[in-house]
C-alpha positions, -999 to 999 in steps of 0.1 A, spaced: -152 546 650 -123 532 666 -101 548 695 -69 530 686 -42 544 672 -29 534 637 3 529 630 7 556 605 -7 587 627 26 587 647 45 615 639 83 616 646 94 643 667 128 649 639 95 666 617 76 683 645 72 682 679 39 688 698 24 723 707 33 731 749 13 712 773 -10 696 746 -18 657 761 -4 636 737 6 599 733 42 595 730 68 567 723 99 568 737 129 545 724 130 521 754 95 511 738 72 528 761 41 544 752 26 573 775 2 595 779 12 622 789 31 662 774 58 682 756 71 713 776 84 733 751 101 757 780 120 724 794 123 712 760 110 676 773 83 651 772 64 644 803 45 617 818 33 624 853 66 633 871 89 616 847 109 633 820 123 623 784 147 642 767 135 649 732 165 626 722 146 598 740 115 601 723 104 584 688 75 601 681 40 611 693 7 618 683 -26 636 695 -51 616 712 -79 604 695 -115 620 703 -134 597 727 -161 575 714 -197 590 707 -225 583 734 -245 563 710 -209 546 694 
């Protein structure tokens, strides 16, 4: 089972945008990729102390579930 990403779990934030405070992994249009939230009461995505506007933002997805013991 692999932990990676693929390219067609990203969802674009102009068809949904994550549930509030949910750790996500998001893509912003400078071409960074975080890990990091959505603050629905801010209306922003978050990674540590830095904000995006939604505008800034491509799109996001969940993180994966971590690898099995025995994997």
């Amino acid at each position: 089972m692999s932990i990676i990403p693929t390219a067609n779990s990203w969802i674009s934030v102009k068809d949904k945008l994550p549930n509030s405070c949910e750790t996500i992994i998001f893509c912003t249009k400078y071409k960074g990729v975080y890990i990091g939230s959505y603050s629905e009461k801010r209306q922003c995505f978050e990674h540590f102390r830095v904000t995006y506007n939604e505008d800034e933002v491509l799109c996001w997805q969940p993180l994966p579930e971590p690898p099995k013991e025995n994997e």
